[in-house]
VEXVEXLO-769823 format. One line per 4 residues: their letters; for each residue x, y, z of C-alpha. Coordinates in pm, 1 decimal. Each point is the difference from the previous one (the first is absolute). Example, Ala and Ser with C-alpha at 12.3 -4.5 7.8 and 13.67 -1.06 7.14 Angstrom:
<rs>
AS> 1230.0:-450.0:780.0 ~ 137.0:344.0:-66.0
</rs>
This chain:
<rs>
XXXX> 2574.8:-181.9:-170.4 ~ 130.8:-253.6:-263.5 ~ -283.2:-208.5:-132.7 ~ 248.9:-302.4:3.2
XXXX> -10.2:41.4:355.9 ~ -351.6:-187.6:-55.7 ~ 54.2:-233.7:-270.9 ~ 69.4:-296.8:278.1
XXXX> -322.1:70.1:183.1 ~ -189.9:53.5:-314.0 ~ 68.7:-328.5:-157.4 ~ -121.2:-152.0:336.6
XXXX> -317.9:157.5:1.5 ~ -13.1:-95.3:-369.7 ~ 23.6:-329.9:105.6 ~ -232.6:-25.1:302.2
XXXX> -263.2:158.3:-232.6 ~ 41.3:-311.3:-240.5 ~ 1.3:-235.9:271.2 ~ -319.5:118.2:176.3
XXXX> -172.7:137.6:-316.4 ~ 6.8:346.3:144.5 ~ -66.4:338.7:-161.1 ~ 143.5:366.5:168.9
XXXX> -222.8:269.8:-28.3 ~ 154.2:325.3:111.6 ~ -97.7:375.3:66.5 ~ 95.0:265.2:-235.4
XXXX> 166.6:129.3:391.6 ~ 195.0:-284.1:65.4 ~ 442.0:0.3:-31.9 ~ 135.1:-11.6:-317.3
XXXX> 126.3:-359.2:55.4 ~ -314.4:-139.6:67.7 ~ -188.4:152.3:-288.9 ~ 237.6:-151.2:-241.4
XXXX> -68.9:-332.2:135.3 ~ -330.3:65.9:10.5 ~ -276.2:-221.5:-256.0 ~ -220.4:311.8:-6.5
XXXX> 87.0:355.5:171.8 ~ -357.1:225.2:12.1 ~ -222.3:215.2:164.2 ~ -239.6:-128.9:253.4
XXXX> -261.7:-82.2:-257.9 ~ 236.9:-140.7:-243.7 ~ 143.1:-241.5:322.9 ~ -360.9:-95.2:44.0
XXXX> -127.7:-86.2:-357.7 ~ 380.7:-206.3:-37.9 ~ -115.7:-184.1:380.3 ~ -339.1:-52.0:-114.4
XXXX> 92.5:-171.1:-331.0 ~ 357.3:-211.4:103.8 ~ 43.5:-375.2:-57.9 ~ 268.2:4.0:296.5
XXXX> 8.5:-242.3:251.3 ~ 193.1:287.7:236.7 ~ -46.6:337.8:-32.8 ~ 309.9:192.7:109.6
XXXX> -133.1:357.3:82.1 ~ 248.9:313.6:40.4 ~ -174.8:233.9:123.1 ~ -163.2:86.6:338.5
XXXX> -248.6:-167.6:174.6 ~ -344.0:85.9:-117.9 ~ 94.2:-84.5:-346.5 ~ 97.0:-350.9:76.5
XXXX> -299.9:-33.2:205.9 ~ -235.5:73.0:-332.5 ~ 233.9:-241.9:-196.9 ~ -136.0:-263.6:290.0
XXXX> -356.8:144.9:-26.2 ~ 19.7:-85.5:-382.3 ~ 188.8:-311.9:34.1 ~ -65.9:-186.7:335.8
XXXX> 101.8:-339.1:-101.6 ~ 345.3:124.7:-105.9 ~ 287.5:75.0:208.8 ~ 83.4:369.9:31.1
XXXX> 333.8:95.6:177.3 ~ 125.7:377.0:122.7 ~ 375.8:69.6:-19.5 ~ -11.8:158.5:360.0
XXXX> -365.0:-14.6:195.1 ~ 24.1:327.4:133.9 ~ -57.0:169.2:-301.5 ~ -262.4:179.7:86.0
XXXX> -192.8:353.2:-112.7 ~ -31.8:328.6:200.3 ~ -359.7:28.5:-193.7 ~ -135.6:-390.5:97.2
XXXX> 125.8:143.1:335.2 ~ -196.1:283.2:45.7 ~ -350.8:-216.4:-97.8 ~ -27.9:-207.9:312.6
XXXX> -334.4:-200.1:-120.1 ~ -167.4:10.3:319.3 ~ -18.8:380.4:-101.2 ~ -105.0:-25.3:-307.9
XXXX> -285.6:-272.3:120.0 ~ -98.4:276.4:261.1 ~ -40.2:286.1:-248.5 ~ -155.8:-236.5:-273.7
XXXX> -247.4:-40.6:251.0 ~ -102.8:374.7:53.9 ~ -124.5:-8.3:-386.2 ~ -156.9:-326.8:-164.0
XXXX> -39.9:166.0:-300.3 ~ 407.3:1.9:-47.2 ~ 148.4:-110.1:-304.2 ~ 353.0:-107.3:133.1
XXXX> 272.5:22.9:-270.2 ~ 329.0:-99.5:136.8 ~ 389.6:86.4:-133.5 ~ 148.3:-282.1:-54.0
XXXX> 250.4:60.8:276.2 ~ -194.3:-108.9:296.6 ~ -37.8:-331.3:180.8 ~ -140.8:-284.2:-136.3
XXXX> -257.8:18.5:308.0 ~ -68.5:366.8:-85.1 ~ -52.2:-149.1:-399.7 ~ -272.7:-254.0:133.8
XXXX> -217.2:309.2:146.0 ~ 11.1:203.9:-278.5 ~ -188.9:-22.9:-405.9 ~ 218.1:69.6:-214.5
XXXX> 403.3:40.5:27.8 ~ 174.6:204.2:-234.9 ~ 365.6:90.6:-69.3 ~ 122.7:345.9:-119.7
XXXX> 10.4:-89.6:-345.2 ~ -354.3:-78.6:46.4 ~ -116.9:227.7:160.7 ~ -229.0:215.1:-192.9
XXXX> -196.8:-281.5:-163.9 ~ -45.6:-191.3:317.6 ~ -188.7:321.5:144.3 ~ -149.2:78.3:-316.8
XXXX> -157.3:-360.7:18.3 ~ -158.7:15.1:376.0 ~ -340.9:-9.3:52.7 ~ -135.0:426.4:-61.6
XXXX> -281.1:-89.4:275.6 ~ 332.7:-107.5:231.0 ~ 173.3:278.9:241.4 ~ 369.2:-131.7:-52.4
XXXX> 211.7:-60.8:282.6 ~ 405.3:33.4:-177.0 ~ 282.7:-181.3:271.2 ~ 267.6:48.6:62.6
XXXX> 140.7:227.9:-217.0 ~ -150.8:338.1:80.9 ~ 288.3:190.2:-302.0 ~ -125.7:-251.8:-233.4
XXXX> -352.1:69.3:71.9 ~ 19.7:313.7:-41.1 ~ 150.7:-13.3:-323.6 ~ -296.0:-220.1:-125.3
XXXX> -232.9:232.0:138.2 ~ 188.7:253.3:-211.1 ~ -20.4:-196.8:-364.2 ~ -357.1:-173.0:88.5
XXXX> -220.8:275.6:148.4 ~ -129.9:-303.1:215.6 ~ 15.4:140.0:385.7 ~ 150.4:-226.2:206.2
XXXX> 69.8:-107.2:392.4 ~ 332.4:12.9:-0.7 ~ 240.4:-197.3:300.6 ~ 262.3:179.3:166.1
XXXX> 330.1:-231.1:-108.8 ~ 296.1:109.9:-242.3 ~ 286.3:-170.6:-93.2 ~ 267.4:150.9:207.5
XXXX> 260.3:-40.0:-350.1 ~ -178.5:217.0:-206.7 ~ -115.3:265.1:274.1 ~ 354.2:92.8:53.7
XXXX> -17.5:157.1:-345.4 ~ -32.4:392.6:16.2 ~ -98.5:250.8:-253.0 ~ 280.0:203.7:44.7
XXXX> 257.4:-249.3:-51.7 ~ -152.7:-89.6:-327.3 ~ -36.7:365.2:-91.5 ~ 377.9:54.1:36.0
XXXX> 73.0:-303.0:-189.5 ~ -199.1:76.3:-286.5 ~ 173.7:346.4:-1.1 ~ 344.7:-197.3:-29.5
XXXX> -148.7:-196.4:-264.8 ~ -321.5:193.9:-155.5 ~ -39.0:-201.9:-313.1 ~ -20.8:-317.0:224.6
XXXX> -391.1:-164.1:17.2 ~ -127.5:-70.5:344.6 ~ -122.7:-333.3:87.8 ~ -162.1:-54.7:321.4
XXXX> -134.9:-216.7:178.8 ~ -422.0:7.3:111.6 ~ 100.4:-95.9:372.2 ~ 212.0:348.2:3.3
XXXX> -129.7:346.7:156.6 ~ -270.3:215.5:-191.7 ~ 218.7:292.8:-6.3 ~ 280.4:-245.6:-163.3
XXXX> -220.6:-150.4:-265.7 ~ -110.8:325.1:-106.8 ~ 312.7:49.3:-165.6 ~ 42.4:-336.1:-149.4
XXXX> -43.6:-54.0:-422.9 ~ -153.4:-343.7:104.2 ~ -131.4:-146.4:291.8 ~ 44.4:-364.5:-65.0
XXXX> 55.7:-336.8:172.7 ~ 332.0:-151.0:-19.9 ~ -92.3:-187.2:-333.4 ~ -187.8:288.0:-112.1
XXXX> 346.9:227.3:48.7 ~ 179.8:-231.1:-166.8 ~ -188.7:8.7:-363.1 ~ -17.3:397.4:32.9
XXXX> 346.7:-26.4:9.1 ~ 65.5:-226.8:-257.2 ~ -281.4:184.1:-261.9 ~ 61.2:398.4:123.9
XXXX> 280.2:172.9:-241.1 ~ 173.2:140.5:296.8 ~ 352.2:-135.6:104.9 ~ 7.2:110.1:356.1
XXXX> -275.2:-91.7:263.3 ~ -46.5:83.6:387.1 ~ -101.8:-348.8:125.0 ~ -215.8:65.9:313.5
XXXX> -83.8:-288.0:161.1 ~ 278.4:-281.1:161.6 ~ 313.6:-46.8:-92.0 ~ -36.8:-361.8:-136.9
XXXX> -142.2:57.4:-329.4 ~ 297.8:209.4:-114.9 ~ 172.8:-320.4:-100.5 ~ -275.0:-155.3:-179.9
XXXX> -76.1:400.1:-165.7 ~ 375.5:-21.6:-153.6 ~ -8.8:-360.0:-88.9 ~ -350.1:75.0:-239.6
XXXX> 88.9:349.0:-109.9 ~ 400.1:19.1:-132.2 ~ 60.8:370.7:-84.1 ~ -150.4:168.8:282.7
XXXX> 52.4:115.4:304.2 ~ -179.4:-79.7:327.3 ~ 28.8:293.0:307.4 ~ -49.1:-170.2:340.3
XXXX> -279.7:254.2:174.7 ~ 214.3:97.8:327.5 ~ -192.5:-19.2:334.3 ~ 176.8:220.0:222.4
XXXX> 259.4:287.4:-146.9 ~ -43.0:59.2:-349.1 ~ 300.1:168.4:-4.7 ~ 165.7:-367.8:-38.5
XXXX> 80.6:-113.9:-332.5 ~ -274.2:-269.9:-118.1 ~ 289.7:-202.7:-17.5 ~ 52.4:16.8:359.7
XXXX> -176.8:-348.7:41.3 ~ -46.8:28.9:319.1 ~ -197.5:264.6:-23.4 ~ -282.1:-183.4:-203.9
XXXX> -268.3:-150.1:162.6 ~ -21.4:-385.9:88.9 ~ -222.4:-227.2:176.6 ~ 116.8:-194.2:312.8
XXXX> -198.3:-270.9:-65.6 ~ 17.1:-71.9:-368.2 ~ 397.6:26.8:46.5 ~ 5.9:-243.7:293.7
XXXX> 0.9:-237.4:-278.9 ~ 317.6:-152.9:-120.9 ~ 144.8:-268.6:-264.9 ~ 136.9:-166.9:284.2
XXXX> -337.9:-1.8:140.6 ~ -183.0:-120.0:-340.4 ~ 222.3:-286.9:-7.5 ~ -48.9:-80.6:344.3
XXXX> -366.0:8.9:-22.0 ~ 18.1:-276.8:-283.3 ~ 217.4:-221.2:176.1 ~ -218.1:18.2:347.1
XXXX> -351.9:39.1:-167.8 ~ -30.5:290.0:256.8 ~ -92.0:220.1:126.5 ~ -317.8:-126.1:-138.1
XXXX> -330.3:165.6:-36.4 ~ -308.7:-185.2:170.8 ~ -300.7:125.1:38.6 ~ -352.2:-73.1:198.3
XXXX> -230.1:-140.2:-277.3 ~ -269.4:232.3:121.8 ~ 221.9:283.0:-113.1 ~ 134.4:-166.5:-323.5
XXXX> -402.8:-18.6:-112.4 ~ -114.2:328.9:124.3 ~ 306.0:184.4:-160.8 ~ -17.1:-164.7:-323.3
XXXX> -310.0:153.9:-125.8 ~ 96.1:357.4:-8.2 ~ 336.1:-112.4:-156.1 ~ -178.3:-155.4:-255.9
XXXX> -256.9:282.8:-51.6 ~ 300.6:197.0:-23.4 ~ 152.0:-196.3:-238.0 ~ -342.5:-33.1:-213.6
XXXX> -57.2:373.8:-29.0 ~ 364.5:37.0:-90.2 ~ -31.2:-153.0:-291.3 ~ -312.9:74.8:-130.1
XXXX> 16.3:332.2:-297.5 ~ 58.1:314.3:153.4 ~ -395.6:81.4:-119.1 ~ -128.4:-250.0:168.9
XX> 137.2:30.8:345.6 ~ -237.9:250.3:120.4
</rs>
């Protein structure tokens, strides 16, 4: 599709983000359109850190829902808007936080670290929150004396568990994007293509990371790309980032991980793995939320205190010296 197709709505978003001293933060997953409108495009921790530290008045967030929920957390005397409200997240889903407050209960001596895709009521139960980018040095900080309780991410936890050594309670909840990855269709990729590097995801499969070159957030896969010598790379992880992967890195090539017949040509788009949610977003949709200052992100105060402190420890042990985070 032409980019010029754009241009009109661009220059009116351009325009509503003067007028209401705005800033759009947008996921590394999010349509090409909207990334290149976008004030910052990131990872879940970079979207965080850029929340935590904006001047906006309005905070235009494209995304899904949890993540404009923590730009509220961070900044509840701002207005945050959502280009379509029911943007939501099959893992905040599957951590319902009367659950979690039931099985918190079974062990006070839980250490409750939470992925940052989970509700903002799930955030205010839980210590620390961490994102996969994070990860590692979040667990490598908890308490030793602590049994750690990991939602909702049980792929993710696992992984940890994996780098860390620390054992961990792990929640049963996957996103159901990067699940749909199998090790076979990778397997028959990388035989069409065996110089490419594999790239994948943390929330994907055990038996798919195992064959990955780096297991890496979204941010994290973008600088291996941009530093590794290789020219091809087997992106594992949603389709979004492709755009923002051949935008940083001219010269090489970027193989859409297939999620049902290998067989397909990576070029076979349709093939590649997307998220409902994050694509329920539109330009259309960005410049409506401007306009109407909604949807709009409110939340009880109760919440907005009780989930800022593990944000903010979060954030805190993030940027402290790798040495010093455990």
């Amino acid at each position: 599709m032409s980019k010029n197709k754009f241009e009109p709505l661009a220059k009116e978003i351009f325009a509503l983000k003067k007028q209401l001293n705005a800033v759009i933060l947008a996921h590394n997953y999010q349509v090409p359109e909207i990334q290149d409108i976008a004030d910052y495009v990131g990872d879940s921790l970079g979207l965080s850190q850029q929340a935590a530290k904006t001047s906006a008045d309005v905070i235009v967030f494209c995304g899904v829902h949890f993540m404009a929920e923590t730009a509220k957390i961070l900044n509840p005397n701002k207005i945050v808007v959502l280009p379509d409200a029911n943007a939501g997240c099959s893992l905040e889903e599957s951590c319902p936080v009367d659950k979690l407050e039931a099985l918190q209960k079974t062990n006070p001596n839980f250490w409750t670290i939470a992925y940052i895709n989970c509700s903002a009521a799930v955030k205010a139960l839980c210590d620390v929150i961490c994102t996969s980018g994070n990860a590692e040095k979040i667990v490598h900080a908890a308490p030793k004396d602590k049994d750690i309780l990991f939602v909702p991410d049980e792929n993710l936890g696992q992984w940890v568990m994996e780098q860390t050594g620390r054992k961990m309670t792990l929640w049963k909840g996957n996103c159901y994007a990067h699940v749909e990855f199998q090790r076979e269709n990778i397997l028959k990729l990388k035989q069409q293509f065996p110089d490419a590097k594999v790239v994948v995801h943390p929330e994907s499969l055990r038996d798919v990371r195992d064959l990955a070159d780096a297991v890496a957030s979204t941010e994290k896969m973008i600088d291996y790309c941009k530093t590794n010598p290789a020219k091809q790379f087997i992106v594992v992880t949603e389709s979004g980032i492709i755009h923002r992967m051949q935008r940083e890195c001219p010269g090489k090539e970027f193989l859409c991980a297939p999620v049902f017949n290998a067989m397909q040509l990576p070029s076979d788009n349709c093939r590649c793995s997307e998220c409902k949610y994050m694509k329920m977003n539109t330009l259309e949709k960005v410049r409506d939320c401007m306009k109407n200052l909604a949807p709009r992100i409110e939340l009880p105060e109760k919440i907005l205190k009780r989930a800022r402190l593990p944000i903010e420890r979060m954030l805190e042990i993030s940027a402290k010296p790798i040495e010093n985070a455990g």
